[in-house]
LUMTIKOL-841294 format. One line per 2 residues: their letters; for each residue x, y, z of C-alpha. Coordinates in nm, 2 decimals, always signed. Layout:
# residues N
a> X/Y/Z; ...
This chain:
# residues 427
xx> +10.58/+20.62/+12.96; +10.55/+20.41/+12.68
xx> +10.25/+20.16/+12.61; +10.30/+19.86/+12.64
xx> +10.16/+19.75/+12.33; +10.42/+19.96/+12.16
xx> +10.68/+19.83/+12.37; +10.59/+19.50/+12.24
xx> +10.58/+19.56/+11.87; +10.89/+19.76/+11.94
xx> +11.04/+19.42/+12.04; +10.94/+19.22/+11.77
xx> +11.05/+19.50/+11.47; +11.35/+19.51/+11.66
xx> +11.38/+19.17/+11.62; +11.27/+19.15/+11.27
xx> +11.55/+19.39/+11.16; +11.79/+19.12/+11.35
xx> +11.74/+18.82/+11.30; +11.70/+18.96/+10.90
xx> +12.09/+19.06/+10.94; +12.15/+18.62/+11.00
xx> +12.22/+18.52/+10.68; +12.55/+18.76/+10.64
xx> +12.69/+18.49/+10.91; +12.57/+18.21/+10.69
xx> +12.79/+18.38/+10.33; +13.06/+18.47/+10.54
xx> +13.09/+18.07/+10.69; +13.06/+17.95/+10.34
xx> +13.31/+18.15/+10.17; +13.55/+18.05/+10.43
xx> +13.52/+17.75/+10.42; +13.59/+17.72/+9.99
xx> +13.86/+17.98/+10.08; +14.01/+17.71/+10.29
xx> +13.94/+17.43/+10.03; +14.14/+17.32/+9.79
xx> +14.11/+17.48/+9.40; +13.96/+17.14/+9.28
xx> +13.67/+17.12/+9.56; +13.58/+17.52/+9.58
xx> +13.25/+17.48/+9.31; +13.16/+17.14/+9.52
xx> +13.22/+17.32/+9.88; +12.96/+17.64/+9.75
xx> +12.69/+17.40/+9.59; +12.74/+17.16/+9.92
xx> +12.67/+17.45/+10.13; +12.38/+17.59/+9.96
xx> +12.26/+17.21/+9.97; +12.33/+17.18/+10.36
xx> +12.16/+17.49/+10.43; +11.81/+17.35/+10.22
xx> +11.83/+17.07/+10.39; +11.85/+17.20/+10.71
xx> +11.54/+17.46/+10.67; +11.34/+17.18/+10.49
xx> +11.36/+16.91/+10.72; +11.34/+17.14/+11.04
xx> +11.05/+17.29/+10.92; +10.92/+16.95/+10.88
xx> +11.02/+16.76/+11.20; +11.27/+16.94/+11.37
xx> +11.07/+17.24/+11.53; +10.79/+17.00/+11.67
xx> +11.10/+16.82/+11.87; +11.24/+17.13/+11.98
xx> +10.91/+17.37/+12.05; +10.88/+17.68/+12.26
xx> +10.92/+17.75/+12.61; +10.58/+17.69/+12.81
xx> +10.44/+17.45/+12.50; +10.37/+17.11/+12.48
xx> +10.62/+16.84/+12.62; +10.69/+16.53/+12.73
xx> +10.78/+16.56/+13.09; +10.97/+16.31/+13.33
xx> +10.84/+16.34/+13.71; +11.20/+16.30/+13.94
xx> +11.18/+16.39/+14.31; +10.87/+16.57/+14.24
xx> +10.97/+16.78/+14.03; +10.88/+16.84/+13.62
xx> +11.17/+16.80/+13.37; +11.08/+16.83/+13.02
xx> +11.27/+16.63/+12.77; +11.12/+16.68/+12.43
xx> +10.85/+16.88/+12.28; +10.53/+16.79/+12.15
xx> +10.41/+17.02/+11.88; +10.25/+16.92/+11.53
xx> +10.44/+16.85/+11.22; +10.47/+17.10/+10.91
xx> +10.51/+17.41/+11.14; +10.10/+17.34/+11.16
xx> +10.09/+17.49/+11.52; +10.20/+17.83/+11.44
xx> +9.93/+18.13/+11.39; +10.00/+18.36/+11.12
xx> +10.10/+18.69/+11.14; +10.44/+18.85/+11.30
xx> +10.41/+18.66/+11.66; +10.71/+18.58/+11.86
xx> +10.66/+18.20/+11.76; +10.70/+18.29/+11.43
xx> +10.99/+18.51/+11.49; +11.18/+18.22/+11.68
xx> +11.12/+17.94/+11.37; +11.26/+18.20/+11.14
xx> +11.56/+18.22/+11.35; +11.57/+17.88/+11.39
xx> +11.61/+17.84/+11.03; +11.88/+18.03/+11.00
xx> +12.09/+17.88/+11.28; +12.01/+17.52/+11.16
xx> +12.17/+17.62/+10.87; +12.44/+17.76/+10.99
xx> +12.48/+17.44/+11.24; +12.51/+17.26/+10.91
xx> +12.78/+17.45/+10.77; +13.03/+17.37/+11.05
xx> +13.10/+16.96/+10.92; +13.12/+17.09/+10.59
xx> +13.40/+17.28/+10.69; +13.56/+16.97/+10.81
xx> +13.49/+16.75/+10.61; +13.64/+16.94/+10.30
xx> +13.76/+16.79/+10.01; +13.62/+16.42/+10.06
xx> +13.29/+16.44/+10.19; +13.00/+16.33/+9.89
xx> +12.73/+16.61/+9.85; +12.45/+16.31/+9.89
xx> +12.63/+16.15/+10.21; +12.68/+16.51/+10.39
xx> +12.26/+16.61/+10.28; +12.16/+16.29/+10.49
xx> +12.39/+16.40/+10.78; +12.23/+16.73/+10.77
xx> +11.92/+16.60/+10.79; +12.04/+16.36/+11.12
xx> +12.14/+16.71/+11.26; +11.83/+16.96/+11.14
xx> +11.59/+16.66/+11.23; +11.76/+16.52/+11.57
xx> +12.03/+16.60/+11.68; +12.01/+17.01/+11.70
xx> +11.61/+17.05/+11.81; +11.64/+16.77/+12.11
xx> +11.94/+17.01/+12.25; +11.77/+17.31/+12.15
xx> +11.47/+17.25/+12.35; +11.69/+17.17/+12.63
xx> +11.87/+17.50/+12.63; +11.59/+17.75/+12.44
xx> +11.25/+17.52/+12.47; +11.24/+17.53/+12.83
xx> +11.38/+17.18/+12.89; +11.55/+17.04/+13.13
xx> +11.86/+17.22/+13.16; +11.64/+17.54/+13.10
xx> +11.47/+17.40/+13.43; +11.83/+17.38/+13.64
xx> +11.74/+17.72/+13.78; +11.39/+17.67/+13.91
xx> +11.42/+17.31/+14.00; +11.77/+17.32/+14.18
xx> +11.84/+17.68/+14.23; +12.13/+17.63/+14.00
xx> +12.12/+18.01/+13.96; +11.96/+18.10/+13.61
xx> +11.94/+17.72/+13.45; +12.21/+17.70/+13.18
xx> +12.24/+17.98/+12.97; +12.35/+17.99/+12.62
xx> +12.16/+18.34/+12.47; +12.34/+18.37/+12.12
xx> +12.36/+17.97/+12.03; +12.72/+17.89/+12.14
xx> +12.62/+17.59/+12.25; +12.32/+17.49/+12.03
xx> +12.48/+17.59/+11.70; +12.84/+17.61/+11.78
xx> +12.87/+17.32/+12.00; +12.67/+17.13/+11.80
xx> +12.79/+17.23/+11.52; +13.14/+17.11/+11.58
xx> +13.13/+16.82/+11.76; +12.96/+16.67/+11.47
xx> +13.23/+16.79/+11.26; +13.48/+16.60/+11.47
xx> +13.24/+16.28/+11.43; +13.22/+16.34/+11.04
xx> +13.61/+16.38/+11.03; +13.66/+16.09/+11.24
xx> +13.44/+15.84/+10.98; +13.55/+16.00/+10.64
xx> +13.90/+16.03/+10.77; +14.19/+16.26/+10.63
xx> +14.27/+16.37/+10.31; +14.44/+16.18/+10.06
xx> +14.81/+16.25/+10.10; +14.75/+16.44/+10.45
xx> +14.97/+16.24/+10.67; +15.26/+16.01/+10.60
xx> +15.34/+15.66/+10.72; +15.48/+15.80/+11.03
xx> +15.21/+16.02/+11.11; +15.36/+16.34/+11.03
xx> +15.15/+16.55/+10.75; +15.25/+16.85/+10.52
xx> +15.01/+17.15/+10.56; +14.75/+17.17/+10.28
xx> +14.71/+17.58/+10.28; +14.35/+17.72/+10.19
xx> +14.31/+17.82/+9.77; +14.24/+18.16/+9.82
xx> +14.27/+18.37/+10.15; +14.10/+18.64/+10.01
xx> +13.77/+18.45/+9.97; +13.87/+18.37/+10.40
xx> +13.90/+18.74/+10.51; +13.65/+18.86/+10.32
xx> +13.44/+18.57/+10.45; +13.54/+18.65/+10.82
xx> +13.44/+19.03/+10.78; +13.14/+18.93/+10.59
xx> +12.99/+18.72/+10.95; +13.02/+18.99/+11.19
xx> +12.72/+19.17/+11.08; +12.49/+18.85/+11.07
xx> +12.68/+18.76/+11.42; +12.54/+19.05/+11.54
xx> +12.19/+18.97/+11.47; +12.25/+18.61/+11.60
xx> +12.35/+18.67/+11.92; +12.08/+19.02/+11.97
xx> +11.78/+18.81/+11.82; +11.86/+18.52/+12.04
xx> +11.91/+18.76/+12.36; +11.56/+18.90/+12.29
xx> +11.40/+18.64/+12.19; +11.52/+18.34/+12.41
xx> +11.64/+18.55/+12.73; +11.42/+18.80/+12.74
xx> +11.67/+19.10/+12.70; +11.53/+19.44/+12.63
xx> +11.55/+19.62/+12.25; +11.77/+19.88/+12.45
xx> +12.06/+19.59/+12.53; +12.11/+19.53/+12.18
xx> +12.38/+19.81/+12.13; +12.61/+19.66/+12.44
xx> +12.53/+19.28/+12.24; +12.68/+19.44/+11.97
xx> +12.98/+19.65/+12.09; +13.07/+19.29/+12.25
xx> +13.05/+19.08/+11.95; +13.24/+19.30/+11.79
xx> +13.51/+19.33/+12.08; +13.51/+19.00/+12.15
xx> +13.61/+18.86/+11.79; +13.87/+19.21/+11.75
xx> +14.04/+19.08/+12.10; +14.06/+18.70/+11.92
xx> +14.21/+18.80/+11.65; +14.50/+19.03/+11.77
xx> +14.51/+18.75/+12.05; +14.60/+18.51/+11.72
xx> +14.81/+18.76/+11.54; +15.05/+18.80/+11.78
xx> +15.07/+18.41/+11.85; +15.14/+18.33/+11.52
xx> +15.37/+18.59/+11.51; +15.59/+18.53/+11.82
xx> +15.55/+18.13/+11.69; +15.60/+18.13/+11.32
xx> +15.76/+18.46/+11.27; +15.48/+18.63/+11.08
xx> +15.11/+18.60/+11.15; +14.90/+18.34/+10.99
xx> +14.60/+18.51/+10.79; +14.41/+18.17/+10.81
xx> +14.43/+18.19/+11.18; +14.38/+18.51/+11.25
xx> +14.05/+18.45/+11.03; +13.98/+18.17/+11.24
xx> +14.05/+18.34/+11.62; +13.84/+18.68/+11.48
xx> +13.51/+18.36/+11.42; +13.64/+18.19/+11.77
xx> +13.54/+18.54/+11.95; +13.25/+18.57/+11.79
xx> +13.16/+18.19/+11.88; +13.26/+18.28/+12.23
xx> +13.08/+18.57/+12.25; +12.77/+18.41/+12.14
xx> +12.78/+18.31/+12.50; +12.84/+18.64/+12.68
xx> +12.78/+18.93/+12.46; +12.41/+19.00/+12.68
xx> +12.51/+18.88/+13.00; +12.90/+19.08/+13.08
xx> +13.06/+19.42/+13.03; +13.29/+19.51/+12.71
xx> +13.59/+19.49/+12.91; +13.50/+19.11/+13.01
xx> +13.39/+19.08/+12.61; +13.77/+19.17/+12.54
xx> +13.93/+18.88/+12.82; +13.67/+18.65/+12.69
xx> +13.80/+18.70/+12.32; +14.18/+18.68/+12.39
xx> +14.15/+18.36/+12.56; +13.96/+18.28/+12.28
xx> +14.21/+18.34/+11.99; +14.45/+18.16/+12.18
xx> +14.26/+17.85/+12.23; +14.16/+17.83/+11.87
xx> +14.52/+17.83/+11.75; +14.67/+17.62/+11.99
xx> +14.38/+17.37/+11.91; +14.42/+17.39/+11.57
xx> +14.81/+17.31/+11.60; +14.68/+17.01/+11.84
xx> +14.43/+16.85/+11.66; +14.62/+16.87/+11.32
xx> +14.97/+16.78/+11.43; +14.88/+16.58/+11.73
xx> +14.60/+16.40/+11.72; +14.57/+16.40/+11.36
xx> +14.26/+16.47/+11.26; +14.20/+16.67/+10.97
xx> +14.00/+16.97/+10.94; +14.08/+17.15/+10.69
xx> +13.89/+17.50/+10.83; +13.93/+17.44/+11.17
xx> +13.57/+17.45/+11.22; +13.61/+17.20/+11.56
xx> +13.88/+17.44/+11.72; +13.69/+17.75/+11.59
xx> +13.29/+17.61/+11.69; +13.35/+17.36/+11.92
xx> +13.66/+17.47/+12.15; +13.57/+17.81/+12.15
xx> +13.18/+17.78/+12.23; +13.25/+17.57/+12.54
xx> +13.51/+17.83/+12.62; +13.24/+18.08/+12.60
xx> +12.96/+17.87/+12.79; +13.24/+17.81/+13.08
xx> +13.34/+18.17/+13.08; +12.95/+18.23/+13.18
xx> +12.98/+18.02/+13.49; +13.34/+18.18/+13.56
xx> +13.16/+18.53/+13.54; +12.83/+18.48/+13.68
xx> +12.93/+18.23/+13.96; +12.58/+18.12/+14.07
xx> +12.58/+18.00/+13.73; +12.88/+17.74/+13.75
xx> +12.73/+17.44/+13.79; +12.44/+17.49/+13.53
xx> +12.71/+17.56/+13.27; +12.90/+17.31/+13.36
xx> +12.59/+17.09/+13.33; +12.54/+17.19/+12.99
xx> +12.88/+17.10/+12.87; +12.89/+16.78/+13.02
xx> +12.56/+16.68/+12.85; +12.72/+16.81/+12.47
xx> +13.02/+16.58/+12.54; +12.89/+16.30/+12.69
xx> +12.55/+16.30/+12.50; +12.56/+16.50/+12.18
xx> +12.90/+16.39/+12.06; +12.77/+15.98/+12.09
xx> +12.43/+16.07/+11.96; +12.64/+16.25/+11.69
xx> +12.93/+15.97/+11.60; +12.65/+15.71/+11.61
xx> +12.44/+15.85/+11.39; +12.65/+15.92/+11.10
xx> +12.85/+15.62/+11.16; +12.55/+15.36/+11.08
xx> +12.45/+15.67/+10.79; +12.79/+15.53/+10.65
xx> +12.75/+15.21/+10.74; +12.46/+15.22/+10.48
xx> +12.53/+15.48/+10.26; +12.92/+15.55/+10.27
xx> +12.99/+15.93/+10.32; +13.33/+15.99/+10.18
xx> +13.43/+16.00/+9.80; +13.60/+15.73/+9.62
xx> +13.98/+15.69/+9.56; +13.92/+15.83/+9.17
xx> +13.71/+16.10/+9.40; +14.05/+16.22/+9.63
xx> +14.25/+16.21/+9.31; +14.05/+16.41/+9.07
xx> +13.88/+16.65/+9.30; +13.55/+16.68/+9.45
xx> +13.43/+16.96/+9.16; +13.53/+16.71/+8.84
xx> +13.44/+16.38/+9.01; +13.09/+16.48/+9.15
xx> +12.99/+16.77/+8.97; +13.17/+16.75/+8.62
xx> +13.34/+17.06/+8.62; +13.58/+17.26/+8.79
xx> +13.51/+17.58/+8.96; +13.83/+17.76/+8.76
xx> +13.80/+17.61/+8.45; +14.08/+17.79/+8.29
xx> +14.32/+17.63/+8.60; +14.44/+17.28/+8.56
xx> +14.30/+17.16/+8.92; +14.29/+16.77/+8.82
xx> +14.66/+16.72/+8.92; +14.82/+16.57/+9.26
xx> +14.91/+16.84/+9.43; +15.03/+16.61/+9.71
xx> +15.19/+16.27/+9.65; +15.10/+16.00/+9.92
x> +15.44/+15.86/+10.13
């Protein structure tokens, strides 16, 4: 029998080793998303990302971790019917709470960092090719500071929707162990409030609504970019089943074998739609069903079987492709890497499948989703719309024309390529 001392440091080295694997997921999302760019915004999209990702650990580290906390610390509490709901945590600034030394608490900020980060990637994604470096630094922070550790402590702090399960008997409170909803979620819907102030790209859409397709610079950087996450996926979604759930060291092959099945099943599932639709697949979204899966999975990988990893991933695939045919032809919003149907669609996707699979857990889930919509997505859209009320976050017309890397940085990220013409003529 083992000790339980060892058992415990077991745990946290196991955790270690994972949540050291995170930052693969944060290259892969970056090179994606300048893969998806246009040639004249790829040196901007890499510095803006490495930009995002500072801000986000900075300010977190700051202000964001007090907000969100750990389960069982100090919170603000609401008393309804008799019963406790916590709504906000209490702890210090500066990360001045935590002991030193490899302790769970310290374990869980480090992860934390790393999926703020990657939180912040997601509205650069959409808001390619016209959102200002300074404009989408000040959004981050909105998100690393607000927006991310209020719903964080909900879901992983032992808020209120953490509290569904004891307080209601809504089976397990809402459960989200990989961060579908907290990072993914998030993540997208305030891409689709970013995309909805800065608006589309000059030349996108015509006068009658109808808009050519602006294809990614370099696929290559995409694939390799997609390939590149599953690792760090991996240790996302283990670390957060071990750290936040309470899963065992010995669950962490199954997480994996259904992160990996979940994003293979989501992009076949987009291969063959493209294929049947267009006549050959898309590489772009295939790329963007394989990151759907593993968004969905993020959900489900320690909670169902492999089998159930592989529905959960076709469904997947297809929702990200139809979505990203909807929302670009549609409803004509413009995000050039998908990163609402691929974060956004296919975490809720995954966070409903939890409830379809575990069906104590419906109502919980549903809970959860209903807060991200009808809270999170305001919260979201009002907070960067007064940002750009006072501080406007897209580029100027000389901006759209030139391109993001001469206008803001001074050079472009090819310099032997001329990258400074119009590719696309307004109509």
């Amino acid at each position: 029998m083992t000790p339980p001392n060892q058992t415990y440091d077991l745990s946290l080295l196991a955790c270690m080793v994972l949540v050291a694997m995170v930052p693969l997921a944060l290259a892969g999302l970056v090179l994606m998303n300048t893969g998806l760019g246009r040639t004249r915004s790829a040196a901007h999209s890499m510095l803006a990302s490495m930009a995002a990702i500072a801000v986000a650990a900075l300010v977190y580290c700051i202000v964001g971790f007090s907000w969100e906390g750990i389960a069982g610390g100090p919170a603000h509490s609401l008393n309804v019917a008799g019963r406790h709901w916590d709504w906000i945590a209490t702890g210090p600034f500066c990360l001045r709470g935590l002991a030193p030394g490899a302790t769970r608490a310290n374990l869980q900020v480090l992860l934390q960092v790393f999926a703020v980060g990657l939180a912040a990637l997601i509205p650069l994604s959409a808001g390619a090719d016209r959102w200002r470096i300074s404009a989408s630094c000040c959004s981050t922070a909105l998100l690393a500071g607000w927006t991310y550790p209020l719903f964080a402590h909900w879901v992983w702090g032992g808020g209120w929707l953490a509290q569904l399960g004891n307080n209601y008997g809504l089976g397990r409170g809402f459960l989200d162990t990989g961060g579908a909803s907290t990072i993914h979620v998030v993540g997208g819907l305030t891409a689709l409030s970013v995309v909805w102030i800065v608006g589309p790209r000059r030349g996108k859409y015509a006068a009658d609504g109808i808009g050519p397709a602006i294809p990614g610079h370099n696929i290559v950087y995409v694939l390799f970019g997609a390939l590149l996450v599953v690792p760090g996926w991996i240790g996302l979604n283990a670390a957060g089943a071990l750290l936040f759930a309470g899963a065992a060291p010995a669950q962490t092959p199954l997480i994996a074998i259904n992160t990996m099945l979940s994003a293979a099943a989501a992009c076949l599932a987009a291969l063959i739609i493209t294929r049947i639709r267009f006549g050959k697949p898309d590489a772009s979204l295939c790329a963007n069903g394989w990151v759907g899966g593993l968004v969905a999975s993020s959900a489900v990988s320690a909670l169902v079987s492999p089998l159930v990893a592989i529905g959960v991933g076709l469904i997947a695939g297809g929702l990200v492709t139809a979505a990203v045919e909807l929302l670009e032809l549609r409803l004509s919003v413009d995000d050039p890497g998908g990163a609402i149907s691929v974060h956004a669609i296919a975490g809720i996707w995954g966070l409903l499948a939890v409830g379809v699979l575990v069906p104590e857990q419906v109502l919980a889930q549903v809970l959860g989703v209903a807060t991200l919509l009808g809270f999170v997505l305001p919260v979201s859209y009002g907070l960067n719309w007064l940002l750009d009320r006072l501080y406007p976050q897209r580029t100027s017309r000389e901006g759209d024309r030139l391109g993001m890397d001469l206008h803001e940085l001074g050079a472009g990220a090819y310099p032997e390529f001329v990258i400074h013409n119009e590719e696309f003529v307004e109509r």
